[in-house]
N, C-alpha and C positions, 0 to 999 in steps of 0.2 A: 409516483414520482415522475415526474415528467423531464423535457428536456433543459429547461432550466434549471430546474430543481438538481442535476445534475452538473451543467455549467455552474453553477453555483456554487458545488462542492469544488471543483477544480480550482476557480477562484478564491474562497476558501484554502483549499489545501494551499495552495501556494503562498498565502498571507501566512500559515503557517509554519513553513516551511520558511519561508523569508527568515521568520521573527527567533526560528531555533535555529539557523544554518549554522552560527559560530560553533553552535554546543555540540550535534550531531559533527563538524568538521575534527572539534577536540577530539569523541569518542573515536573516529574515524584515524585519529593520530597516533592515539595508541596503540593501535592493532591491526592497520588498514595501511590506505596512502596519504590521509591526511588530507582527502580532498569532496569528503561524500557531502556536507552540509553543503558547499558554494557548487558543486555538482548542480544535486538533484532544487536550487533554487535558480540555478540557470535554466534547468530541465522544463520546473512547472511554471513558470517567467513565459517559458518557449509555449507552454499549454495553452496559456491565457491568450496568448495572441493568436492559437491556432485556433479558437472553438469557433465553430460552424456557428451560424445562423439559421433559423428555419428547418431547422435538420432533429430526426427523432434521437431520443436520451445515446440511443447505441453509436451513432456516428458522429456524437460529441466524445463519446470515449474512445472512439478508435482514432480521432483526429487528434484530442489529447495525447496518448498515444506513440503516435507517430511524433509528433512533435519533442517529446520526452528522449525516444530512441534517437533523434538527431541533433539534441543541442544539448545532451548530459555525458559527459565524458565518464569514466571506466565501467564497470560493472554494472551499476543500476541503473543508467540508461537503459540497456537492453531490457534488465527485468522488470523494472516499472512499465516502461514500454508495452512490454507484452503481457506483461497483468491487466493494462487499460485495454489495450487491442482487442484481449482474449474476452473480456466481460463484454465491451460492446457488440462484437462477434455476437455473444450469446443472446444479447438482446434483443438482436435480430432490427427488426422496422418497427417496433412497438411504440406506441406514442407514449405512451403511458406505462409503467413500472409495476406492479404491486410486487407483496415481498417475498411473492416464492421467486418473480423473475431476478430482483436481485441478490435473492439468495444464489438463485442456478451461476449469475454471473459473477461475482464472488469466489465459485467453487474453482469455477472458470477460470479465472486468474490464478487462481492457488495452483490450479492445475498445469498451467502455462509458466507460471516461474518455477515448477519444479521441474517440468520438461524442458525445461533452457540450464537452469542453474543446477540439478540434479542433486539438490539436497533434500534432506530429509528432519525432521522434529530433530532437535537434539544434536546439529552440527554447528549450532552457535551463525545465524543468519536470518534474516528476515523471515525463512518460513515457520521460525518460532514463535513469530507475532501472526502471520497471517494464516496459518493450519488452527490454531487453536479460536482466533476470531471468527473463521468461516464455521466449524463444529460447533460453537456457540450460539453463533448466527442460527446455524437446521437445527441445533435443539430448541431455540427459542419459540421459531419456527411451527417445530410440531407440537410444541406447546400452546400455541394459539396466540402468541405475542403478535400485534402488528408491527411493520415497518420500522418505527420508530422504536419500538419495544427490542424488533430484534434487534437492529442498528447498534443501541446502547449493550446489546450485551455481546456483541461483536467488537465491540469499539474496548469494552472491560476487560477481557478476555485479552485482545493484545494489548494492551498494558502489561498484562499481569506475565504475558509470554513474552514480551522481551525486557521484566527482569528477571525472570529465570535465565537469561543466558547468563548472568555475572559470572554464576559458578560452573558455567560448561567451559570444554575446552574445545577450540574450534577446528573443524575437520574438513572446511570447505572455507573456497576465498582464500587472500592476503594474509587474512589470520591467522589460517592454519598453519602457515612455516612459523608460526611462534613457539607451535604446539603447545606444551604448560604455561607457560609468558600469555598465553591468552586468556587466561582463568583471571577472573579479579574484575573483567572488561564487561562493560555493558556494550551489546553489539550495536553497531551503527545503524546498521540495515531494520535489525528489529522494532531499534526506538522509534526510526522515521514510519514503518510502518504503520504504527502503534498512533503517531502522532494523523497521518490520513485520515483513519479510521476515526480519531478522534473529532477529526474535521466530520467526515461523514455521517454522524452521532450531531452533530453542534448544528450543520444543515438539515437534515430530517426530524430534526425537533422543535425545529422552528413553526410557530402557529401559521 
C-alpha cells in the first residue's frame, strides 16, 4: 500500500464520515455533547486539505493527523489525532506498506489512544471498535491473510465491537456521569471507528 493508497483512504474516510455526521452527532446526543459527527467531519475536511504531496504513506498520516488534532473540537480530536500521528510514526519513511507494517501501525494507534484517553475494552469508547479490529487484524495476519484479507477482518471485527457497547455502561468520557442512563446507547466513538475501518476495507480492496 503505498502513499496514495493511503491518501485515498483519508479521502475516503471523510466522504464517510460527511455522509454519517448527522447519525454519529444523534448517538453523540444521547450520551455525549451532541457534537461528535459535525466534530470529526470538520476534523477529516481539515485532513483532506492537509495531505502532503510527494511524501511516503507515514507522513500523510502524521499530516492527517495533525490536521484532525487542530480543527476537531472536544475529545476525538486529540484521539483520532493521535491514532493517525502514532501509525505514521510507525511507518517510519517506507514507500510502500505490506501487511505486517500496517499491522505494527494499527497496534500503534491503538496504543496511542489508550495512552491519551486511558481506557480500556469494556468502558463503552472507541477502544471497543479499534482493540478488537487491530486482534483481528494479527490474527488474520498469522493466519497468512494478505492486506486486504486482513483489512476486511479488521474492518468486521469493529463493527461487531462497537455494537457490543449498547449493553455496557460507560466508565470513561461524558458518558460516564450518566452511569446506568448509558446502557441502551450505541457509543459514538466506537461506530465512527467502526466506520474508518470500513473505509480502510472499501480502499484496500479496491483492484
Amino acid at each position: 500500500m503505498n502513499a496514495e493508497g493511503f491518501a485515498a483512504w483519508v479521502r475516503h474516510a471523510a466522504d464517510l464520515v460527511s455522509a454519517d455526521a448527522e447519525r454519529l452527532t444523534r448517538l453523540d446526543a444521547a450520551i455525549g455533547d451532541g457534537d461528535h459527527g459535525h466534530n470529526l467531519d470538520r476534523g477529516f475536511r481539515a485532513a483532506v486539505d492537509a495531505l502532503p504531496e510527494d511524501a511516503p504513506p507515514g507522513r500523510v498520516l502524521v499530516a492527517a493527523g495533525r490536521a484532525i488534532v487542530s480543527k476537531t473540537g472536544g475529545a476525538s480530536g486529540p484521539l483520532y489525532g493521535t491514532a493517525l500521528r502514532r501509525a505514521g510514526k510507525a511507518l517510519g519513511d517506507a514507500q510502500d506498506v505490506d501487511a505486517a507494517g500496517l499491522g505494527g501501525a494499527l497496534r500503534a494507534a491503538l496504543d496511542g489512544v489508550q495512552d491519551l484517553g486511558k481506557a480500556a475494552e469494556g468502558d463503552k469508547t472507541m477502544v471497543d471498535a479499534l482493540a478488537p479490529a487491530v486482534a483481528a487484524y494479527e490474527a488474520a495476519l498469522a493466519g497468512g491473510s494478505d492486506l486486504p484479507g486482513c483489512v476486511r477482518a479488521a474492518a468486521e471485527a469493529a463493527a461487531r465491537g462497537a455494537d457490543d457497547t449498547v449493553p455496557m455502561q460507560a466508565r470513561k468520557g461524558r458518558a460516564s456521569y450518566l452511569g446506568p442512563r448509558s446502557v441502551g446507547h450505541l457509543d459514538p466513538g466506537a461506530s465512527s471507528t467502526a466506520l474508518l475501518l470500513r473505509g480502510l476495507a472499501d480502499v484496500t480492496g479496491e483492484d
